[in-house]
Biopython code that builds the backbone (N, CA, C, O; Angstrom):
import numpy as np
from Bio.PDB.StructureBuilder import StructureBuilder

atoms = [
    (1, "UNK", "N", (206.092, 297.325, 249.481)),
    (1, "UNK", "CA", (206.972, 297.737, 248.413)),
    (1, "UNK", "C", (206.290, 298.828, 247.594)),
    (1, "UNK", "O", (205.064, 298.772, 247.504)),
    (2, "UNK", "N", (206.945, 299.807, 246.990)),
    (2, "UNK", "CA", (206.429, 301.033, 246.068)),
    (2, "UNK", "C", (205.747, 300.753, 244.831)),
    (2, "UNK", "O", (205.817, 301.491, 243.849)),
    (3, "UNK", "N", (205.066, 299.648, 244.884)),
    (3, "UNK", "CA", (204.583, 299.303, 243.074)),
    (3, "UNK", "C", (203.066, 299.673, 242.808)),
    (3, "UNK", "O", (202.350, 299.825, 243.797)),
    (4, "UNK", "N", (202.679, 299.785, 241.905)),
    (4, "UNK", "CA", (201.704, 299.777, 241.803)),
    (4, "UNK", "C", (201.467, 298.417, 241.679)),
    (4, "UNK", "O", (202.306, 297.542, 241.462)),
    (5, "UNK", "N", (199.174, 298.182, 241.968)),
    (5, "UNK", "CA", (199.117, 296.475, 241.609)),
    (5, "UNK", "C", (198.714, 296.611, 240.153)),
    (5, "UNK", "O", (198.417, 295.493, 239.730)),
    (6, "UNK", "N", (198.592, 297.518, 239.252)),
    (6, "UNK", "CA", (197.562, 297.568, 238.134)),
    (6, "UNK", "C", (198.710, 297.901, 237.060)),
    (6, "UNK", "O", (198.561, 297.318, 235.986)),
    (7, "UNK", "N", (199.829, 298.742, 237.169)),
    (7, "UNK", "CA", (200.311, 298.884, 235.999)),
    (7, "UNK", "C", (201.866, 298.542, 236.190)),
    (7, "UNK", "O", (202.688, 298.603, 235.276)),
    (8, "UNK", "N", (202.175, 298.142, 237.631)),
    (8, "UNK", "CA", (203.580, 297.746, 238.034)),
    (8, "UNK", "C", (204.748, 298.993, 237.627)),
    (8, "UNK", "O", (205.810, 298.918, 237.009)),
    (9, "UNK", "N", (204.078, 300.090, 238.233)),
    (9, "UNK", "CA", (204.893, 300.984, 238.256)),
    (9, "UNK", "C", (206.106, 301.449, 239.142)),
    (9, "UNK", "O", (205.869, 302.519, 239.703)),
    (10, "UNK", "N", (207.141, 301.007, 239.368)),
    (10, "UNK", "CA", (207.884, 301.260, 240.617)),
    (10, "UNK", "C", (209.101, 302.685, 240.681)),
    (10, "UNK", "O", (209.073, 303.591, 239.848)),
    (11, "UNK", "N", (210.099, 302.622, 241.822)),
    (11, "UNK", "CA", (210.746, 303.955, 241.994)),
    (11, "UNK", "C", (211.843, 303.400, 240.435)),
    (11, "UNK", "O", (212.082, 302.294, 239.951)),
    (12, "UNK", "N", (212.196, 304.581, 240.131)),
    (12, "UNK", "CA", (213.337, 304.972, 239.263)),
    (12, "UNK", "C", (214.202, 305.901, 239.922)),
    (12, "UNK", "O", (214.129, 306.384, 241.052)),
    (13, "UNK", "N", (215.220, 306.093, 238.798)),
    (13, "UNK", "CA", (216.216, 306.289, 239.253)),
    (13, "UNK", "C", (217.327, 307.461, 238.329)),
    (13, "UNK", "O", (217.393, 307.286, 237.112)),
    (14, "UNK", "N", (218.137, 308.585, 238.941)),
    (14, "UNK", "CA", (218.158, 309.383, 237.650)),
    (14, "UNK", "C", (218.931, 310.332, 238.418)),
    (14, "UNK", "O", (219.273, 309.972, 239.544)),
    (15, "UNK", "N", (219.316, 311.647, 237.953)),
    (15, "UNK", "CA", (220.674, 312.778, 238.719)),
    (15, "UNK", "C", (220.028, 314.003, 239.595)),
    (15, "UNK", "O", (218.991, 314.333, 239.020)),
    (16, "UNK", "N", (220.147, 314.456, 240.253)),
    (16, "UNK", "CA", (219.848, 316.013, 240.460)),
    (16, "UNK", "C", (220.859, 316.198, 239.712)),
    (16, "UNK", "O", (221.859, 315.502, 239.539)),
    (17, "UNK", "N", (220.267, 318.053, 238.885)),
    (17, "UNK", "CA", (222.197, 318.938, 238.209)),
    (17, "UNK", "C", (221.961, 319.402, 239.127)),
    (17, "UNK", "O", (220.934, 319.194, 239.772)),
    (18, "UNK", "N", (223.153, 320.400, 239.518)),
    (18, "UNK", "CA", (223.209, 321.530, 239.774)),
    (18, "UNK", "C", (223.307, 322.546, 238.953)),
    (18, "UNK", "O", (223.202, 322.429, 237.732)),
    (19, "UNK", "N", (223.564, 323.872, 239.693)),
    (19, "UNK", "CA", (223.706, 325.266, 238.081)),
    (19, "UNK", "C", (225.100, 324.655, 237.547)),
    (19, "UNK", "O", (225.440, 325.048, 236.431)),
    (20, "UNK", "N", (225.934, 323.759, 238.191)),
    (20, "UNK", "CA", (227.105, 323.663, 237.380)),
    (20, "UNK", "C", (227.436, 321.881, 236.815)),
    (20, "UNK", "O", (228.362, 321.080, 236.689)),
    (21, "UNK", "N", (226.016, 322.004, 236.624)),
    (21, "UNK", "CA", (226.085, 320.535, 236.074)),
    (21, "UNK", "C", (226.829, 319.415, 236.721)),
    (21, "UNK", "O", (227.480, 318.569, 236.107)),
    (22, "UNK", "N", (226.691, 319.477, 237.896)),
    (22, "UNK", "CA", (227.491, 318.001, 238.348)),
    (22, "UNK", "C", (226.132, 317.600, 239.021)),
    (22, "UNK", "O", (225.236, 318.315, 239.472)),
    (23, "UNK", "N", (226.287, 315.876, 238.932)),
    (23, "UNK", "CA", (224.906, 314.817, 239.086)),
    (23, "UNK", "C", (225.340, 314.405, 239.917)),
    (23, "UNK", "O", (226.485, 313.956, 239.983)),
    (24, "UNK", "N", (224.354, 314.458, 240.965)),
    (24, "UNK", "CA", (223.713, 313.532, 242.734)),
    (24, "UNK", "C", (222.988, 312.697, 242.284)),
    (24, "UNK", "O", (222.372, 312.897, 241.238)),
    (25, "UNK", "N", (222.908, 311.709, 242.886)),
    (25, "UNK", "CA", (222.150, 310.329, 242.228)),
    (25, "UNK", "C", (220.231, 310.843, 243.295)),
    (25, "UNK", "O", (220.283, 311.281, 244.444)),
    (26, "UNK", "N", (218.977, 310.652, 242.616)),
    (26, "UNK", "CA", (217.950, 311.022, 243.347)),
    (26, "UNK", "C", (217.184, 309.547, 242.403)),
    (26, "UNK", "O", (217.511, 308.738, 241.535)),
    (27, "UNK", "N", (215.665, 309.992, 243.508)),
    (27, "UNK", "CA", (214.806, 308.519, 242.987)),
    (27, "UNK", "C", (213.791, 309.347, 242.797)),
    (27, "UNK", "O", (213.549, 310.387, 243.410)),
    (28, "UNK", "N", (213.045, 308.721, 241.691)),
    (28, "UNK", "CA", (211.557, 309.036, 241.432)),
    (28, "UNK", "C", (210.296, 308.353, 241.496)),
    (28, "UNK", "O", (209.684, 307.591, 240.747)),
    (29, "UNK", "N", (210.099, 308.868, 242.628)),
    (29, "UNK", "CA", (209.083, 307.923, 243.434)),
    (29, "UNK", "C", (207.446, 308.195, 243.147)),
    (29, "UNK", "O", (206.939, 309.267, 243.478)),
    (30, "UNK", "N", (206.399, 306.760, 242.277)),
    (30, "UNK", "CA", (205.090, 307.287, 241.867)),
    (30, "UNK", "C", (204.728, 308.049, 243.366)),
    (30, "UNK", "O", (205.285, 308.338, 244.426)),
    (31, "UNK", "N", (203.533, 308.153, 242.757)),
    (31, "UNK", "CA", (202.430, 308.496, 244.163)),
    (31, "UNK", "C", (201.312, 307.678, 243.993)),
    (31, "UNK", "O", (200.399, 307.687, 243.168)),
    (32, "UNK", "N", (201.716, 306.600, 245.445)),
    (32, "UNK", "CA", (200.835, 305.894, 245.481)),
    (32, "UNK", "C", (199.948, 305.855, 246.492)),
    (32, "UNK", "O", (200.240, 306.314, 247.596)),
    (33, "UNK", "N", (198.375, 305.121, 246.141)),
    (33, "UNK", "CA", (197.529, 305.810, 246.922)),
    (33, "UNK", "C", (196.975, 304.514, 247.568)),
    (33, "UNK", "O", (197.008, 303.602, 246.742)),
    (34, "UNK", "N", (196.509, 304.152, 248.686)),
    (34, "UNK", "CA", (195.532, 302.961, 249.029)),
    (34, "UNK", "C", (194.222, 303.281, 248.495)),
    (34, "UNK", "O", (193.480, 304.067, 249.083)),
    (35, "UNK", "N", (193.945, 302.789, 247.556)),
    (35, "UNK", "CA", (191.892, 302.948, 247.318)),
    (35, "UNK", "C", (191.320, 301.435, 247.152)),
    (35, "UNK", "O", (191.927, 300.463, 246.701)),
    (36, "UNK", "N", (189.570, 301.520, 247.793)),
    (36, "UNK", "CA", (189.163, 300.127, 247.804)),
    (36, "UNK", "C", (188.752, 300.666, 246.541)),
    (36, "UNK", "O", (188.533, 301.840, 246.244)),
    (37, "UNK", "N", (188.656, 299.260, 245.595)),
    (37, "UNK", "CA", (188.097, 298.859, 244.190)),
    (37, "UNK", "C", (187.205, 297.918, 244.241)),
    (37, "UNK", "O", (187.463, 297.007, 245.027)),
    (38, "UNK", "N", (186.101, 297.838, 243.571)),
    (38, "UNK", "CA", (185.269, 297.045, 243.351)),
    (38, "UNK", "C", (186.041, 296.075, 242.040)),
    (38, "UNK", "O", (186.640, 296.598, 241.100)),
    (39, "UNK", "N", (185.875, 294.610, 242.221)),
    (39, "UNK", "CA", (186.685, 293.530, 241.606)),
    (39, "UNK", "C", (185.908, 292.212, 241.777)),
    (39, "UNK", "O", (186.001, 291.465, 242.750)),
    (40, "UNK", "N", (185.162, 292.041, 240.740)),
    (40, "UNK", "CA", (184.407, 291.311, 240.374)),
    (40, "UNK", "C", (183.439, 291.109, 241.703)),
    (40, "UNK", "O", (183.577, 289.983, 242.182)),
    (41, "UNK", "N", (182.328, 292.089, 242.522)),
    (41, "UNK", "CA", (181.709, 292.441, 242.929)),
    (41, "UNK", "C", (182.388, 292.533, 244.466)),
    (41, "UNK", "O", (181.781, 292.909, 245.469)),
    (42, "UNK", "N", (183.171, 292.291, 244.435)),
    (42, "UNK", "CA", (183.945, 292.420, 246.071)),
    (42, "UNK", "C", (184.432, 293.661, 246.030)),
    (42, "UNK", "O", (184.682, 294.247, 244.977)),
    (43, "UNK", "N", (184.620, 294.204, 247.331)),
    (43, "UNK", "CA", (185.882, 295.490, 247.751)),
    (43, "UNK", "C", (186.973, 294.896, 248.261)),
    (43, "UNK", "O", (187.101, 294.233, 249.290)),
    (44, "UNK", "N", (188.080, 295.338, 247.076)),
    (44, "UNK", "CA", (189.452, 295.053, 247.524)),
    (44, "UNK", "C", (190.485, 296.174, 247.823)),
    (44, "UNK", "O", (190.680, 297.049, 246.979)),
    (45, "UNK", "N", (190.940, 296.169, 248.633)),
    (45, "UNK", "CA", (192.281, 297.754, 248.679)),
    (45, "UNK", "C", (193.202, 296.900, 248.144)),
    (45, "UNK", "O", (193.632, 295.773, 248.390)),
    (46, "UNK", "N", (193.409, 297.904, 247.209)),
    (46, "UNK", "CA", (194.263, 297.620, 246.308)),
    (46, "UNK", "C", (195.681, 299.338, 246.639)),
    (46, "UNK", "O", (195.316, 300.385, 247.173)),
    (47, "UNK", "N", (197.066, 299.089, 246.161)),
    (47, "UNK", "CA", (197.988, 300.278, 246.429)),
    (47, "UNK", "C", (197.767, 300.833, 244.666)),
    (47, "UNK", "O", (198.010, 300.034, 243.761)),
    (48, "UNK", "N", (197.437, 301.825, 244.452)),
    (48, "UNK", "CA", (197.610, 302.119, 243.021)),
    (48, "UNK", "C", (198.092, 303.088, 242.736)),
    (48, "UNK", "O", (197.965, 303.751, 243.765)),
    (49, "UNK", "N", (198.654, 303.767, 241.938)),
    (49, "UNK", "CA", (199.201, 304.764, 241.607)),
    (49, "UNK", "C", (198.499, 306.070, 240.857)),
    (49, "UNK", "O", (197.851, 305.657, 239.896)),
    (50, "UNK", "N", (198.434, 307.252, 240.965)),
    (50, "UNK", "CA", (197.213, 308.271, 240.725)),
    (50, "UNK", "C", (196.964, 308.095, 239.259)),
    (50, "UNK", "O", (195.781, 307.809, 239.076)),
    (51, "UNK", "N", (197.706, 308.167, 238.070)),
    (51, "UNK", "CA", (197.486, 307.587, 237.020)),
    (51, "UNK", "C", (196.190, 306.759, 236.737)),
    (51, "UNK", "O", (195.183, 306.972, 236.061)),
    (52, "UNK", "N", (196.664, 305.626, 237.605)),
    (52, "UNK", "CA", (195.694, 304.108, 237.179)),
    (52, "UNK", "C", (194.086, 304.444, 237.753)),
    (52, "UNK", "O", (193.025, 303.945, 237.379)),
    (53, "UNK", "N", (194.405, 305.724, 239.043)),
    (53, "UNK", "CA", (192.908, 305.511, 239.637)),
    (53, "UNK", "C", (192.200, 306.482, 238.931)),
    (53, "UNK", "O", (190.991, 306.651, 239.093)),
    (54, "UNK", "N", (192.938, 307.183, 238.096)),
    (54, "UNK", "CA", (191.858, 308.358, 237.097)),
    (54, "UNK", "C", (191.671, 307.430, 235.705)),
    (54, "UNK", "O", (190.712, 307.713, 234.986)),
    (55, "UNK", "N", (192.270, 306.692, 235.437)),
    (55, "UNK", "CA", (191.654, 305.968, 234.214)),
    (55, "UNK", "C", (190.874, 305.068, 234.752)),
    (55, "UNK", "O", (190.233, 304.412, 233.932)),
    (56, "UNK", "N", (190.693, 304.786, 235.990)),
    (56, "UNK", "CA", (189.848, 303.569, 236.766)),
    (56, "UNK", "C", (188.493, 304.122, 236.619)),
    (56, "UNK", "O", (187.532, 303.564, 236.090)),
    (57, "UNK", "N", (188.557, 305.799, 237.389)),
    (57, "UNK", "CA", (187.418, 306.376, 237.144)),
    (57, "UNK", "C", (186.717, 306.612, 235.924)),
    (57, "UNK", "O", (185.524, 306.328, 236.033)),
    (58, "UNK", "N", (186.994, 306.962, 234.989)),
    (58, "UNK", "CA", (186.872, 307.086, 233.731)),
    (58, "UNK", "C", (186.326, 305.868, 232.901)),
    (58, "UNK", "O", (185.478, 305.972, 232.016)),
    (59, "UNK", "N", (186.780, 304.980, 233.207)),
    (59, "UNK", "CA", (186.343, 304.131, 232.443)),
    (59, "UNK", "C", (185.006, 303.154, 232.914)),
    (59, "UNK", "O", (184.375, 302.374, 232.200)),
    (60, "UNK", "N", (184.756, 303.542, 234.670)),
    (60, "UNK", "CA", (183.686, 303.276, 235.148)),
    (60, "UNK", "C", (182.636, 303.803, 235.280)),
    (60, "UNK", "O", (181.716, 303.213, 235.846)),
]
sb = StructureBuilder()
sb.init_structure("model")
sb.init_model(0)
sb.init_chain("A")
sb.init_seg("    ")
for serial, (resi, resn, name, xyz) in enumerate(atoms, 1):
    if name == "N":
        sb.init_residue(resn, " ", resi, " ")
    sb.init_atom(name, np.array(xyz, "f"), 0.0, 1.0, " ", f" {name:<3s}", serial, name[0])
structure = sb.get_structure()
């Protein structure tokens, strides 16, 4: 499924316009990435979303 495991981010949902303003229904899909994480001294692959793995870095 499209979620993230860390911040439970999933697809949304919303219009294309056109130049004449009429709405197509489109999805907005994160970008999610497989990365292993270290988690309480183990490596786990975890699916995360690019967001979560730059504050992951950052804060490690």
């Amino acid at each position: 499924m499209a979620k993230c495991a860390h911040c439970s981010k999933t697809t949304t949902f919303g219009h294309n316009r056109s130049f004449s303003q009429r709405a197509s229904n489109r999805t907005f899909r994160p970008n999610l990435q497989k990365v292993t994480v270290f988690e309480k001294g183990r490596k786990v692959q975890k699916t995360l979303c690019t967001k979560c793995i730059r504050t992951l870095v950052k804060t490690a």
